[in-house]
N, C-alpha and C positions, 0 to 999 in steps of 0.2 A: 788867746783871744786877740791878743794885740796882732800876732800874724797873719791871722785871718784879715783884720781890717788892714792891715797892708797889702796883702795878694788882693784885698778886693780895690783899691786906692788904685796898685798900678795897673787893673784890669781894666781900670775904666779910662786910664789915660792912655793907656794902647787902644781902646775902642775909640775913643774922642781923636785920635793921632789917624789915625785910619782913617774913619768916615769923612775927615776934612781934608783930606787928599782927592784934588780931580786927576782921572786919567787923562792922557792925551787927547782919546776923541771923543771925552767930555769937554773938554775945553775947545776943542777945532769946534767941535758940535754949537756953545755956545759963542763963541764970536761967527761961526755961520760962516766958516770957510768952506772953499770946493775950487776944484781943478787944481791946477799950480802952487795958489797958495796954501791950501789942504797939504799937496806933499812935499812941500816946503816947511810946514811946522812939525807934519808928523815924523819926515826925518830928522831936522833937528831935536826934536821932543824924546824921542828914542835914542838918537847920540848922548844925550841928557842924560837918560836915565839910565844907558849906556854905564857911563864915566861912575854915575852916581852906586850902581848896583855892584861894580867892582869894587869899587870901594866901599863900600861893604862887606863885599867876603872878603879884603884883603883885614878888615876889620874885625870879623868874626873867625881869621886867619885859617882861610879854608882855601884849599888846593885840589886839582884835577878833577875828580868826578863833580863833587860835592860843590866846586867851583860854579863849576860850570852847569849845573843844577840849580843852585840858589840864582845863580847872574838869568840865564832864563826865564825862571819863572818871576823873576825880579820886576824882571823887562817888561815881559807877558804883561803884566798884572799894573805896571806904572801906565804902560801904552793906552792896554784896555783893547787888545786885540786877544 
C-alpha cells in the first residue's frame, strides 16, 4: 500500500512539473512579440532548450540514436512547435 501512495505522490509532481512549464510560443505569445523580436526570442529560446535537453541525455547517459531522439523531441515540445 505504501507503494502505491508513492508512485501515486510522484505522479503528481511530474504532472504539477509539466503543466507549469510554458513553451516558447506560449511565452513570445504572451508578451505579444512579432517580426524581429519574435525571432530573436524564439532562437534564443530553442538555443536554451537546446543546451538544456542535451544535458539531459547526457544525464540519462544516452548516446546516438536514442540521443538524438530524446534531444529532438526535447526541443519539439520546450519550443512548442
Amino acid at each position: 500500500m505504501k507503494r502505491l501512495a508513492l508512485a501515486l505522490l510522484i505522479s503528481a509532481l511530474a504532472i504539477t512539473g509539466a503543466v507549469g512549464k510554458q513553451t516558447c510560443k506560449q511565452r513570445a505569445d504572451e508578451k505579444k512579440l512579432a517580426g524581429a523580436a519574435l525571432n530573436s526570442f524564439m532562437t534564443k529560446c530553442a538555443s536554451d532548450a537546446t543546451a538544456s535537453c542535451d544535458k539531459g541525455a547526457a544525464d540519462k547517459k544516452l548516446s546516438g540514436a536514442a540521443k538524438e531522439s530524446f534531444t529532438t523531441k526535447c526541443v519539439r515540445d520546450a519550443t512548442g512547435t
